[in-house]
C-alpha positions as CSV (number, residue, x, y, z in Angstrom):
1,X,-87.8,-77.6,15.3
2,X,-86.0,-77.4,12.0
3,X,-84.5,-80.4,9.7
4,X,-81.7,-79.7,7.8
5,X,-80.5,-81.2,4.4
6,X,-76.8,-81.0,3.7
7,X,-75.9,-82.4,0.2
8,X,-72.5,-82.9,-0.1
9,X,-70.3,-83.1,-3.4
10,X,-67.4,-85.8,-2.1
11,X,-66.6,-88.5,0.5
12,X,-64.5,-86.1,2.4
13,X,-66.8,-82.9,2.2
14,X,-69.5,-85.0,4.3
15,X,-67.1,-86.0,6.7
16,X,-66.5,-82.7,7.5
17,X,-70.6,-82.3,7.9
18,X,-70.4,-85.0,9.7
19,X,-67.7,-84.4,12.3
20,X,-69.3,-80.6,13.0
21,X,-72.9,-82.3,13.1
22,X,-71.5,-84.4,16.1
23,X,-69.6,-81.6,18.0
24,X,-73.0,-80.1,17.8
25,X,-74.3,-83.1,19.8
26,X,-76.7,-83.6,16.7
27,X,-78.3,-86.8,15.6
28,X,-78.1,-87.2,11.7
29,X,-78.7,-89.7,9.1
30,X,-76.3,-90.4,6.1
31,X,-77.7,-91.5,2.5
32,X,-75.2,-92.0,-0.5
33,X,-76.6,-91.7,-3.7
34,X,-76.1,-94.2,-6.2
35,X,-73.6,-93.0,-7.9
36,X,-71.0,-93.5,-5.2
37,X,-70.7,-89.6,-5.8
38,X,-72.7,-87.5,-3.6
39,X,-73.8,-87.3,0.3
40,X,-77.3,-86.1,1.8
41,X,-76.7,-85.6,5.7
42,X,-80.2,-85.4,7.4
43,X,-80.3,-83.5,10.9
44,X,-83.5,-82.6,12.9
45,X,-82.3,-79.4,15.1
46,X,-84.2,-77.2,17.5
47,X,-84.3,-73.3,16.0
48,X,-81.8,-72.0,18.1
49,X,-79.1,-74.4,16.8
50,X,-79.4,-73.5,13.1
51,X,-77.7,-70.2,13.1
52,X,-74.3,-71.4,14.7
53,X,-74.7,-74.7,12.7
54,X,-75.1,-72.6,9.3
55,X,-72.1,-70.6,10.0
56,X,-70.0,-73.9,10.8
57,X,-70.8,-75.1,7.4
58,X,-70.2,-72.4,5.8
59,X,-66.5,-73.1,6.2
60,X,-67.1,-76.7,4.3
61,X,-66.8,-75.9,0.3
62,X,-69.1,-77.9,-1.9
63,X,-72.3,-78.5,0.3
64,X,-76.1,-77.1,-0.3
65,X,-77.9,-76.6,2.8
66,X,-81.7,-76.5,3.0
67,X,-83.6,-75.9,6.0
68,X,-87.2,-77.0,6.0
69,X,-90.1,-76.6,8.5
70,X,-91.6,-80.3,9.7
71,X,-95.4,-80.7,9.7
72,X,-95.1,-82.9,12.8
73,X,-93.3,-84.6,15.1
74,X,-93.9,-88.4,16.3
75,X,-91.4,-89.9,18.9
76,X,-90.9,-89.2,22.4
77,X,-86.7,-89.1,22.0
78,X,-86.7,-85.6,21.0
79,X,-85.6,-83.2,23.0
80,X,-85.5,-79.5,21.9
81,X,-83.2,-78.5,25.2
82,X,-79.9,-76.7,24.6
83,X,-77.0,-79.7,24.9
84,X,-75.7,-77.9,27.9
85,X,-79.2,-77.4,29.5
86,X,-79.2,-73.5,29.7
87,X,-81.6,-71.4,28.1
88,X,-80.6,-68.0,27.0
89,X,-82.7,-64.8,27.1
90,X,-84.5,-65.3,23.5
91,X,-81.9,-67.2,21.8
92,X,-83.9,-70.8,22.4
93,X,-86.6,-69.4,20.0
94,X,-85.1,-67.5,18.4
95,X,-84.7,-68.3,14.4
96,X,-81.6,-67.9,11.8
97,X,-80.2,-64.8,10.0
98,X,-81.0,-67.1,6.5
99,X,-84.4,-68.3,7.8
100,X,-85.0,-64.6,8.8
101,X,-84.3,-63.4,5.3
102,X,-86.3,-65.6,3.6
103,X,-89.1,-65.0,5.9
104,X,-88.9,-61.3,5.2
105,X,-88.7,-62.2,1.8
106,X,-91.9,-64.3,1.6
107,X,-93.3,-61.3,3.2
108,X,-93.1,-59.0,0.4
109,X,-96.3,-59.7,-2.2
110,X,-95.7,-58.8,-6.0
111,X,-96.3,-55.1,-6.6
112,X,-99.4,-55.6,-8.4
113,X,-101.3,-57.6,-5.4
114,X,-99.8,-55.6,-3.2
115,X,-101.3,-52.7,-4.9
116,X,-104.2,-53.8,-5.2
117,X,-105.1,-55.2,-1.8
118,X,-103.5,-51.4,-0.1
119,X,-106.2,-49.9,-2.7
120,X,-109.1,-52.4,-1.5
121,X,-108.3,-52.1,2.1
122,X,-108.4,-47.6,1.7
123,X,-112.0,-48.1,0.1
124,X,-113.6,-50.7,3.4
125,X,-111.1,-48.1,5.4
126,X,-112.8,-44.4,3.8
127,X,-116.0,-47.4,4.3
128,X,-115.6,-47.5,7.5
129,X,-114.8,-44.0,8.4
130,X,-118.0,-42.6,6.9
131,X,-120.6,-45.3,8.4
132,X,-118.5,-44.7,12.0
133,X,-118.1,-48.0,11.9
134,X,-115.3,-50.0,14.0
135,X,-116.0,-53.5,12.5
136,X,-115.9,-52.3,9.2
137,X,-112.2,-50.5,9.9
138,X,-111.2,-54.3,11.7
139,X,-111.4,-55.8,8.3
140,X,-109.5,-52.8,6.6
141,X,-107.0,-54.0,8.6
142,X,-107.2,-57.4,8.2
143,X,-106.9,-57.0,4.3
144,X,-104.1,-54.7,4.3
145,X,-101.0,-56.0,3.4
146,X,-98.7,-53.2,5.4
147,X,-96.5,-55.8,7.7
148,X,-94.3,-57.3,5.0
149,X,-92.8,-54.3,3.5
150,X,-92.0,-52.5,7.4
151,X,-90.9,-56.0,8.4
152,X,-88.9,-56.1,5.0
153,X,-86.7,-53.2,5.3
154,X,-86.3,-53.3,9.1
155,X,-84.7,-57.4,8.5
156,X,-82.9,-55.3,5.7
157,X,-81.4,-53.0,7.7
158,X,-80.1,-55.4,10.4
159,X,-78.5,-57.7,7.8
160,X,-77.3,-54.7,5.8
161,X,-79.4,-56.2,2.7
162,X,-79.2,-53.0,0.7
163,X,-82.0,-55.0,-2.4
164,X,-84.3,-56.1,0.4
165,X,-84.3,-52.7,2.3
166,X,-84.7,-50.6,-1.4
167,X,-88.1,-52.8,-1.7
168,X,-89.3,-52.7,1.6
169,X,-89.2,-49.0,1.4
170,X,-90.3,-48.5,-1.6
171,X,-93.3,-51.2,-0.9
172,X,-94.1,-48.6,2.3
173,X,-94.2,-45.3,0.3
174,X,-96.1,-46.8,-3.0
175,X,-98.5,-48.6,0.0
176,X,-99.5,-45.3,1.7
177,X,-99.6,-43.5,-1.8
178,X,-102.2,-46.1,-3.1
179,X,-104.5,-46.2,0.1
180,X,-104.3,-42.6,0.5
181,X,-105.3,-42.1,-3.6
182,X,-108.0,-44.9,-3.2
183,X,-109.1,-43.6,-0.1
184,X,-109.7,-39.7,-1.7
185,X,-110.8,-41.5,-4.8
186,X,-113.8,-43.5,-3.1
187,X,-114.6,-40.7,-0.2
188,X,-115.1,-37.7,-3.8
189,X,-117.2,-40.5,-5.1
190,X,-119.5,-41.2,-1.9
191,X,-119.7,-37.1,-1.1
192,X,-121.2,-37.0,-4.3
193,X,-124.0,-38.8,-3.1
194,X,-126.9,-37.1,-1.8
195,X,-127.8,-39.9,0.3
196,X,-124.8,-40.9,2.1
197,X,-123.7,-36.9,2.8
198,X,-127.1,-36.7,4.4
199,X,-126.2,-39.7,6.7
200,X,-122.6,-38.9,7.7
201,X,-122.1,-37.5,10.9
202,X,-118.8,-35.8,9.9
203,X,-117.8,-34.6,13.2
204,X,-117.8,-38.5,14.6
205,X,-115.8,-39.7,11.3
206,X,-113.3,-37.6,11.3
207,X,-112.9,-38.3,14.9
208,X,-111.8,-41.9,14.2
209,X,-108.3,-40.4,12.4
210,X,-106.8,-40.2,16.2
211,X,-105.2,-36.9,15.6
212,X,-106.8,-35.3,18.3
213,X,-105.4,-38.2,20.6
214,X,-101.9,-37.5,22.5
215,X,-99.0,-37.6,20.7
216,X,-97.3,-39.7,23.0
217,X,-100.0,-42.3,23.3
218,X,-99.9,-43.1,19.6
219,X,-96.1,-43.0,19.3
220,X,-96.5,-45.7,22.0
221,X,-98.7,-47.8,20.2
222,X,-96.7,-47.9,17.0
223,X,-93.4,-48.8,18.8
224,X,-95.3,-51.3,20.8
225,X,-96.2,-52.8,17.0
226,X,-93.0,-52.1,15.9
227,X,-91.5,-54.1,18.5
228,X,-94.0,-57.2,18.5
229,X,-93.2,-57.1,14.6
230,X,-89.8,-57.5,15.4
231,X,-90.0,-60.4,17.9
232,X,-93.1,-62.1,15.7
233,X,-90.2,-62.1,12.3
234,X,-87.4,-63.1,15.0
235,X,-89.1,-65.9,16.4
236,X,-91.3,-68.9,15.7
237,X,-94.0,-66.9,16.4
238,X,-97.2,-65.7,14.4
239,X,-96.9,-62.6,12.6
240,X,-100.5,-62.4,11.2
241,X,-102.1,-60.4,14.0
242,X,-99.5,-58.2,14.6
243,X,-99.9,-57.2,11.0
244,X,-103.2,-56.1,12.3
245,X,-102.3,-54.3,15.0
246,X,-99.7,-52.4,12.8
247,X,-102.4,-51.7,9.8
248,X,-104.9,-50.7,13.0
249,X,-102.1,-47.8,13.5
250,X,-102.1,-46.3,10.0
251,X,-105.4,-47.5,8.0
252,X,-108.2,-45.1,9.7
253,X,-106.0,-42.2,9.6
254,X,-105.5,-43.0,5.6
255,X,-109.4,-43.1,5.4
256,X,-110.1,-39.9,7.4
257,X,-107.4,-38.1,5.3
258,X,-109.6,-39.5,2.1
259,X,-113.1,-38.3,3.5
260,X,-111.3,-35.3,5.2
261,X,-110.4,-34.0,1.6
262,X,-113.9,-34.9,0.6
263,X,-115.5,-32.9,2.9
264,X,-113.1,-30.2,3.1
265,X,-111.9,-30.5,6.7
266,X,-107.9,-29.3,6.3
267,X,-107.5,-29.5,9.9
268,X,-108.5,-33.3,10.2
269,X,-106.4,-34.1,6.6
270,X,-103.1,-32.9,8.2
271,X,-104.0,-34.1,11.3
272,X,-104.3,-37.9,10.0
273,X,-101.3,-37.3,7.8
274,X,-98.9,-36.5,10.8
275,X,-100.2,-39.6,12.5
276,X,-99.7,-41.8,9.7
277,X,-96.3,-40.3,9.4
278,X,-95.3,-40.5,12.8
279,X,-96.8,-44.6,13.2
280,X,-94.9,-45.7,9.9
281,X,-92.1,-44.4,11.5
282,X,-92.5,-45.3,15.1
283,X,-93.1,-49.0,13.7
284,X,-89.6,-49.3,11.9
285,X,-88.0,-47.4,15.0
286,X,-89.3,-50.2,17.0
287,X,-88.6,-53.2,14.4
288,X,-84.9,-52.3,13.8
289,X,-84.1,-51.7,17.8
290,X,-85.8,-55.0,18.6
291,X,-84.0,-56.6,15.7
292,X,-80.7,-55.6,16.6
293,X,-81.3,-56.3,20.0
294,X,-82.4,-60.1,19.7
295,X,-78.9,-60.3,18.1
296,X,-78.8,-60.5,14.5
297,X,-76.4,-59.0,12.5
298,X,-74.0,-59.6,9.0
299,X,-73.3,-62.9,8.9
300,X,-69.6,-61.2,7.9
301,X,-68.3,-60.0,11.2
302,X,-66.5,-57.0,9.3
303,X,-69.2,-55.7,8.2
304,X,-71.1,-55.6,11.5
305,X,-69.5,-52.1,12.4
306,X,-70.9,-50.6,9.0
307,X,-74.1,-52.1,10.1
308,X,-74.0,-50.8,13.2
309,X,-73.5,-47.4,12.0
310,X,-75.8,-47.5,9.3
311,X,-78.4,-48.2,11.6
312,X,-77.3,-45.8,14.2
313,X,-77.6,-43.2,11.4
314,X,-81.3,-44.2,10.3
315,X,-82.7,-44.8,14.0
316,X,-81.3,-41.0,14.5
317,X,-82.8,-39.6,11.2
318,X,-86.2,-41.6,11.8
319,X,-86.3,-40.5,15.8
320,X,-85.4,-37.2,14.5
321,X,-88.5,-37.2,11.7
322,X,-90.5,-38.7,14.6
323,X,-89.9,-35.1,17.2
324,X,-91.0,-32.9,14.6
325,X,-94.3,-35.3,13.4
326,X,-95.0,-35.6,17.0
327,X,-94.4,-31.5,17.7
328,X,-96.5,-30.6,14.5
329,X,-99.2,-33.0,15.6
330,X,-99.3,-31.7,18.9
331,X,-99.9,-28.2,17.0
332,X,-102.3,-29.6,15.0
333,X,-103.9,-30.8,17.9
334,X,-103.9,-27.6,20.2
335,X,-105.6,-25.8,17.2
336,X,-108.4,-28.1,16.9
């Protein structure tokens, strides 16, 4: 559930509120301001309704519109039922394009945490990798923040936000840069040491980068992230976990590809590469067709065939990226 505050300007500006509130069906209450000047309109709606209602009231000039989360709901009257009773595939959960942006948004840390939690979770990662350790990976993944920025720019790409997609990519790219450099950094540090290269079993670490797993299997598990990304952002749902799942698809690659340098195993390094490669893209394959799907687009229904091309073009370069890092894997593979 969702309550929205309209503030209109004039008399006649929340009449109009008013009179789309009720074709709605929507329960609302009306508070004039002292000044005899202004309106706030106060409407509890159930997620699905916001979307249509926001694009209604878009056509009223002179009204601010903020849509707020309650903490709780006391009263037995409400009823989160469509008005005519039917509930479409995924549109009864299914949130707004503006709720949708700003959770995207709220997604995306500043550069310097961002930065510095990517180069935190690389060291428990390259940690991880050479005490063979799955525990110590799970909390790689917890503490890397790689969801936002995927989520970011696949949001981006259905809305055709060109400022949110720039960042989410470029939040991607300086994220795998940083965990791969403090990953290296932290593994030349440890192989250093005489005691821990003396306890490493190198052979069982560098099996934890998955590149000597089928190709196919790992493409499935990063669209199968991809996807739940895409339905987690779309919906009321939780996103926190699946932001494990997607960091569980790229982190111990990153820190094999750190000790893999270290101990000079080429074969392992390009090996991990490819599969971060191919999961980074696999997940925003999956986000943007899952996106899409659920039905969100431009708000501007012009623009939604230069959307729809746009994203036809990057699925097609990204699917095409995703054949070759899956081929050159499977050679990597074949030669180890």
């Amino acid at each position: 559930m969702r309550l929205l505050t309209v503030l209109a300007s004039s008399q006649s500006n929340a009449d109009e509120v008013t009179a789309i509130l009720e074709r709605h069906n929507l329960e609302y209450s009306l508070t004039d301001h002292t000044n005899g000047e202004k309106r706030t309109i106060t409407v509890p709606a159930p997620e699905h309704a916001i979307e249509p209602l926001e694009d209604d009231l878009a056509s009223v000039g002179n009204v601010t519109i903020i849509v707020e989360e309650p903490m709780a709901i006391i009263g037995s009257d409400w009823d989160e039922s469509p008005a005519d009773g039917r509930r479409e595939w995924l549109s009864f959960e299914r949130i707004s394009r503006s709720e949708l942006r700003s959770k995207a948004q709220s997604q995306l840390p500043s550069l310097v945490i961002f930065a510095a939690m990517t180069a935190i979770s690389g060291i428990v990662a390259t940690t991880g990798v050479l005490l063979d350790s799955l525990a110590v990976l799970v909390g790689a993944m917890v503490i890397a923040p790689l969801l936002g920025p995927a989520m970011a720019s696949s949001v981006a790409t259905v809305l055709d936000e060109r400022q949110l997609f720039v960042r989410g990519v470029k939040l991607q790219l300086v994220g795998i840069g940083v965990a791969m450099s403090s990953a290296l950094a932290f593994a030349l540090f440890a192989r250093t040491s005489r005691v821990i290269t003396t306890a490493v079993d190198l052979e069982a670490s560098l099996g934890l980068g998955s590149h000597g797993l089928p190709p196919s299997l790992l493409v499935t598990v990063a669209v199968c992230s991809g996807i739940a990304g895409g339905l987690g952002m779309a919906t009321t749902g939780i996103t926190d976990l699946i932001g494990v799942m997607i960091a569980a698809a790229i982190m111990p690659p990153i820190g094999v590809i750190g000790v893999g340098i270290a101990w000079n195993a080429p074969e392992a390094v390009i090996g991990s590469f490819v599969v971060v490669a191919v999961n980074v893209i696999a997940i925003n394959v999956g986000a943007i067709a899952t996106l899409w799907t659920v039905g969100f687009h431009p708000t501007d229904r012009s623009r939604i065939r230069t959307t729809r091309g746009a994203i036809l073009r990057r699925v097609v370069l990204l699917t095409g990226l995703l054949l070759v890092a899956t081929r050159l894997l499977e050679i990597v593979s074949d030669g180890l």
